[in-house]
Backbone as JSON Lines, residues from 0, in Angstrom:
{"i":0,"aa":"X","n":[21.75,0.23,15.68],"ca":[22.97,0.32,14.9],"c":[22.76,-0.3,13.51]}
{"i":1,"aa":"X","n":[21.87,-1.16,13.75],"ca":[22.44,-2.27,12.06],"c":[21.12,-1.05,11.52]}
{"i":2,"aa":"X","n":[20.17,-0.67,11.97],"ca":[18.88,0.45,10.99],"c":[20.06,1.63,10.7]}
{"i":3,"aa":"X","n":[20.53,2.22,11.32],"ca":[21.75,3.15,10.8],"c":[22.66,2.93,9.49]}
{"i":4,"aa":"X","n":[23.14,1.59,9.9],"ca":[23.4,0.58,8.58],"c":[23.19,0.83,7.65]}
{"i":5,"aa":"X","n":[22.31,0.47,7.44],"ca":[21.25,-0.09,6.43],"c":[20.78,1.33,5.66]}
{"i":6,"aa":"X","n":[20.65,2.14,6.63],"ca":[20.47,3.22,6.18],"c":[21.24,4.23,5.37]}
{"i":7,"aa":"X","n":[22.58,3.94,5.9],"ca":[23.8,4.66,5.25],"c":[23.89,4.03,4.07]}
{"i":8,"aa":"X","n":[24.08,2.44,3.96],"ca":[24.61,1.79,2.49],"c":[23.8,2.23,1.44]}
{"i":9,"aa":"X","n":[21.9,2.16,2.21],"ca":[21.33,3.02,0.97],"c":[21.49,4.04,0.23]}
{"i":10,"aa":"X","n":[21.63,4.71,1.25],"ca":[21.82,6.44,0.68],"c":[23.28,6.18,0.31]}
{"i":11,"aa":"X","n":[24.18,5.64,0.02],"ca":[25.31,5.61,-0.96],"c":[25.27,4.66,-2.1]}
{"i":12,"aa":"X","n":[24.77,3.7,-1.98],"ca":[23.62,3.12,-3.21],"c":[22.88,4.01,-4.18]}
{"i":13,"aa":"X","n":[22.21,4.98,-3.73],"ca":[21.37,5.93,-4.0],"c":[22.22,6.88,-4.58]}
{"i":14,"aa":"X","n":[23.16,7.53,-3.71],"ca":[23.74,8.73,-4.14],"c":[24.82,8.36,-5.85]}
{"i":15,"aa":"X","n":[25.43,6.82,-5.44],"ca":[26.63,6.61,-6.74],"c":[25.75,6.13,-7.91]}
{"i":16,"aa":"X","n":[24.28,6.14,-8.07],"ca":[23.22,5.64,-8.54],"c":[23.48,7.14,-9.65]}
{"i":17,"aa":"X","n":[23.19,8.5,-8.98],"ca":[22.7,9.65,-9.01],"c":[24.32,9.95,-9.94]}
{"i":18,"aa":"X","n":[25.5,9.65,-9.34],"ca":[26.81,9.96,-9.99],"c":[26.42,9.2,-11.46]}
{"i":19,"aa":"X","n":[25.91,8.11,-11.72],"ca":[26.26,7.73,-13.05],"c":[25.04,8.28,-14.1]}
{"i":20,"aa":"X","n":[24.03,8.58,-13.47],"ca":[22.86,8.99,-14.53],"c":[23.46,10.15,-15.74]}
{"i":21,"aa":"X","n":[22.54,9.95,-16.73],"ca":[22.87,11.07,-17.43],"c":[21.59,11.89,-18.08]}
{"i":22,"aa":"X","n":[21.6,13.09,-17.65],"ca":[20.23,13.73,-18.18],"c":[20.53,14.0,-19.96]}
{"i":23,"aa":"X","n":[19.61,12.8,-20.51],"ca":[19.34,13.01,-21.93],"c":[19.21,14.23,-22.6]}
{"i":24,"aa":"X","n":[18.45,15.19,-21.36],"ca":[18.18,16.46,-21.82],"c":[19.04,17.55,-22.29]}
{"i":25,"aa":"X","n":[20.37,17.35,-21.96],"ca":[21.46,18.52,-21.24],"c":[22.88,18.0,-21.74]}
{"i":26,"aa":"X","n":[22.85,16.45,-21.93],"ca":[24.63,15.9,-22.34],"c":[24.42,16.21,-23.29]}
{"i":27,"aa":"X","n":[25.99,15.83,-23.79],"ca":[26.75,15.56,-25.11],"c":[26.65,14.41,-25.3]}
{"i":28,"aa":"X","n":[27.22,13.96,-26.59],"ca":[27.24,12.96,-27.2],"c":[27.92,11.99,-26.74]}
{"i":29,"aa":"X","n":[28.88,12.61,-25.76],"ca":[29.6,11.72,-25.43],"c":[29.55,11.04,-24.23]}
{"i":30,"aa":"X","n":[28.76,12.01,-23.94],"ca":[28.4,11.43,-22.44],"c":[27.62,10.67,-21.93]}
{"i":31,"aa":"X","n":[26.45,10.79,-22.89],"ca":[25.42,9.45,-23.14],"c":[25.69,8.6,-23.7]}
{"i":32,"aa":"X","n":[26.6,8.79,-24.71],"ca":[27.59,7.11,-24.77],"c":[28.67,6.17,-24.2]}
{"i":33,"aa":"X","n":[29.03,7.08,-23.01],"ca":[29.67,6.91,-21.78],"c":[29.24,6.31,-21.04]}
{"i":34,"aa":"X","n":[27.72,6.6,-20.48],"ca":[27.11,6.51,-19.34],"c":[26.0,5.24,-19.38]}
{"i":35,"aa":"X","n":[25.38,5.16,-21.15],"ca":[24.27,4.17,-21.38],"c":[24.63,3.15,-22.21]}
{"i":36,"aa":"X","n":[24.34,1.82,-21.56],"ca":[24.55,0.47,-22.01],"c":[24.2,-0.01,-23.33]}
{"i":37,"aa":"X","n":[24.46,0.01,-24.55],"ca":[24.14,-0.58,-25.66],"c":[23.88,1.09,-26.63]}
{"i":38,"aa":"X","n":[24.42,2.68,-26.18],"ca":[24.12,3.7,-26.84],"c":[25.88,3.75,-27.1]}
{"i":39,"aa":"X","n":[26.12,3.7,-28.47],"ca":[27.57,4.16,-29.19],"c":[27.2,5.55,-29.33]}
{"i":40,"aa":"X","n":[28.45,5.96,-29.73],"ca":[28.3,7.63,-30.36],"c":[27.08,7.32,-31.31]}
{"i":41,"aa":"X","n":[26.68,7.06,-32.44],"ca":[26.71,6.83,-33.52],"c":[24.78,7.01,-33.21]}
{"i":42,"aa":"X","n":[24.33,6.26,-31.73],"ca":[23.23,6.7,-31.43],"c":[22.73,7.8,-30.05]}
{"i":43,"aa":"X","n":[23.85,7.51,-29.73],"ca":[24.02,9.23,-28.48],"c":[23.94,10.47,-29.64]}
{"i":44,"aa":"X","n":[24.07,10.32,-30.88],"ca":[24.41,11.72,-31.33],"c":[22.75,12.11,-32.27]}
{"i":45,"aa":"X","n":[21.97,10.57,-32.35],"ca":[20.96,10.51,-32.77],"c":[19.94,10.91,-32.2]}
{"i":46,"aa":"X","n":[20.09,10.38,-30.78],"ca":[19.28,11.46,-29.16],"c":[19.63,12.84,-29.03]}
{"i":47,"aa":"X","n":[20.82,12.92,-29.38],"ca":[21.41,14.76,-29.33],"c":[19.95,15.08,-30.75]}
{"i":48,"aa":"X","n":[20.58,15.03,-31.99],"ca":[19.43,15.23,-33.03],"c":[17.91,15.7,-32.59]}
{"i":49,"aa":"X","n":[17.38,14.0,-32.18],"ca":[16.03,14.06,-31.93],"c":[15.81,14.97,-30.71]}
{"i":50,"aa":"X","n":[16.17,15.65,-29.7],"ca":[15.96,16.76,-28.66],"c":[16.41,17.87,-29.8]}
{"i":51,"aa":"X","n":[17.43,18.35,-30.13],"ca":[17.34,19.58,-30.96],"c":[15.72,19.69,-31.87]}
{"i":52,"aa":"X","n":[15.55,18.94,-32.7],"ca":[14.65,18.79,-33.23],"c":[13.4,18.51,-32.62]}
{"i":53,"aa":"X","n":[12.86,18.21,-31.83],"ca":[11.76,17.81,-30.76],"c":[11.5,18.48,-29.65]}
{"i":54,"aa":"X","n":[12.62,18.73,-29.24],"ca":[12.67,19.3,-27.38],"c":[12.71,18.36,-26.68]}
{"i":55,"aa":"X","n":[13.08,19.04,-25.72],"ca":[13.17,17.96,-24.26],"c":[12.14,16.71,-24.22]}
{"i":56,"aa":"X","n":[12.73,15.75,-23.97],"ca":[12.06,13.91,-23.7],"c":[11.46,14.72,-22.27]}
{"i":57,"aa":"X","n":[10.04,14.32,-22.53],"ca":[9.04,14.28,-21.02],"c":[9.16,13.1,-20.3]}
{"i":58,"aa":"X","n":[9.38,11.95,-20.85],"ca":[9.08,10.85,-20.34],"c":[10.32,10.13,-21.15]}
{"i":59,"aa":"X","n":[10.88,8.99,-20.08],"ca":[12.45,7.86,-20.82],"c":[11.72,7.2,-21.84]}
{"i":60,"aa":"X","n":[10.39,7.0,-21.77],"ca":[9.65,6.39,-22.89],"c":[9.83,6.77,-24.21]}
{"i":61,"aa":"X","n":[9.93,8.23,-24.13],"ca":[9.98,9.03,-25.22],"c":[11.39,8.84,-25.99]}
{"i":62,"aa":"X","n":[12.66,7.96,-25.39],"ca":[13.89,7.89,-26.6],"c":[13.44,6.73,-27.33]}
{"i":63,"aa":"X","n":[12.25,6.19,-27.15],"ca":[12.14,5.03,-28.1],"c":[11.95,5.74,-29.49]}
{"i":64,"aa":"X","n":[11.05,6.97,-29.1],"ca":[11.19,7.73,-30.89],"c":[12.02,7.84,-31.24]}
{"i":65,"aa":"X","n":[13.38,7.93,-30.73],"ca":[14.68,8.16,-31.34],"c":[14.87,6.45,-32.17]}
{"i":66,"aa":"X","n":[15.54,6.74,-33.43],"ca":[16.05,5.75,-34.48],"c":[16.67,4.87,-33.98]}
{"i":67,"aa":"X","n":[16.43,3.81,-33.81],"ca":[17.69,2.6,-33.51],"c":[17.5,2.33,-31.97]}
{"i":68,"aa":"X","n":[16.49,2.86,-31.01],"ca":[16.49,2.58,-29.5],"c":[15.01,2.25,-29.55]}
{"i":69,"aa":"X","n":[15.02,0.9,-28.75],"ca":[13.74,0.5,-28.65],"c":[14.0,0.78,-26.89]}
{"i":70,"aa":"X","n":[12.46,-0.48,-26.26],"ca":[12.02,-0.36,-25.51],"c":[13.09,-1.23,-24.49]}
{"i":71,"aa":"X","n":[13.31,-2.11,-25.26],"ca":[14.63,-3.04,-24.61],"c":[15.93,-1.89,-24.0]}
{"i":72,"aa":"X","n":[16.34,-1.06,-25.42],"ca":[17.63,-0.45,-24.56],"c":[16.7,0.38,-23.13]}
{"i":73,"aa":"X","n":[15.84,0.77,-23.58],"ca":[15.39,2.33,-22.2],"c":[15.42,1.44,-20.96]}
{"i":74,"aa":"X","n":[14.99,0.24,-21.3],"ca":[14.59,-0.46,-19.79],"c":[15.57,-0.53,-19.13]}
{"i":75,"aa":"X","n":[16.48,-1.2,-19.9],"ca":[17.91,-1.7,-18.98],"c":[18.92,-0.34,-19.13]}
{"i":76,"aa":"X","n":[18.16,0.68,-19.25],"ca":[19.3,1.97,-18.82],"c":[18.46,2.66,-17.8]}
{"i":77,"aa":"X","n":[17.07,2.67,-17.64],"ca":[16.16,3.05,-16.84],"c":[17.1,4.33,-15.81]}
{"i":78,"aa":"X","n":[17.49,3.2,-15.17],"ca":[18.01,3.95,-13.96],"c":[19.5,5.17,-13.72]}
{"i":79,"aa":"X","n":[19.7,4.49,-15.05],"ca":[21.06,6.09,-15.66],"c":[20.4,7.13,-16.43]}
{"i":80,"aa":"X","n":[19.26,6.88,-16.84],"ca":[18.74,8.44,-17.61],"c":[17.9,9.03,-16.71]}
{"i":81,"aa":"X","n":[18.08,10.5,-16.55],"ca":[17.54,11.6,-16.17],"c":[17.18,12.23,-16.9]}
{"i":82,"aa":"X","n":[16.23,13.19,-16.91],"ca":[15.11,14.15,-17.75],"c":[15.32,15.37,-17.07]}
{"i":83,"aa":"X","n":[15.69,15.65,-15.8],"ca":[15.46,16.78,-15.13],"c":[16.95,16.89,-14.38]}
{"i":84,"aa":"X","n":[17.2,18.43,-14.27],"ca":[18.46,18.79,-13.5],"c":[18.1,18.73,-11.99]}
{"i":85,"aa":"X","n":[18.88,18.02,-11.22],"ca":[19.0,18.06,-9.72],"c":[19.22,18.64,-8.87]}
{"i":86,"aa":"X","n":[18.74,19.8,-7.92],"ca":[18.56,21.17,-7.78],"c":[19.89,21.1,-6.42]}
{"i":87,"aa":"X","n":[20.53,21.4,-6.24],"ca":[21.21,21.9,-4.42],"c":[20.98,22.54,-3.84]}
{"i":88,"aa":"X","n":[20.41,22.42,-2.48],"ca":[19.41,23.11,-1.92],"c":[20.94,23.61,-0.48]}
């Protein structure tokens, strides 16, 4: 019973993890300033920019090229940015 547990809290850990991400690739402006800790419009719209202009981020590493986001913001958003759409099978 308690491995069942344990098991469930994860996978809803996991899943409300998955509700807040935001794929850099695919939002708006507003939504990555919604969703990521220390990104205002002002640099959500600067990530919108740098993907028009660049293409799709391969790697979360890659918004450090964006103006005004270092390595500090990516880390501590790590786990809200997505790169890839999440398929339903």
């Amino acid at each position: 019973m308690r491995k069942l547990l344990l098991t469930v809290i994860t996978s809803l850990v996991l899943f409300s993890q998955s509700l807040l991400a935001v794929n850099v690739n695919t939002a708006d402006a507003v939504a990555i300033a919604e969703e990521l800790n220390g990104i205002g419009l002002k640099k959500a719209q600067a990530i919108i920019d740098y993907r028009k202009a660049n293409g799709n981020f391969k790697t979360i590493e890659a918004l450090t090229e964006v103006k005004g986001i270092g390595l500090k913001t990516v880390e501590k958003n790590r786990e809200l940015i997505e790169l890839t759409s999440k398929s339903v099978n």
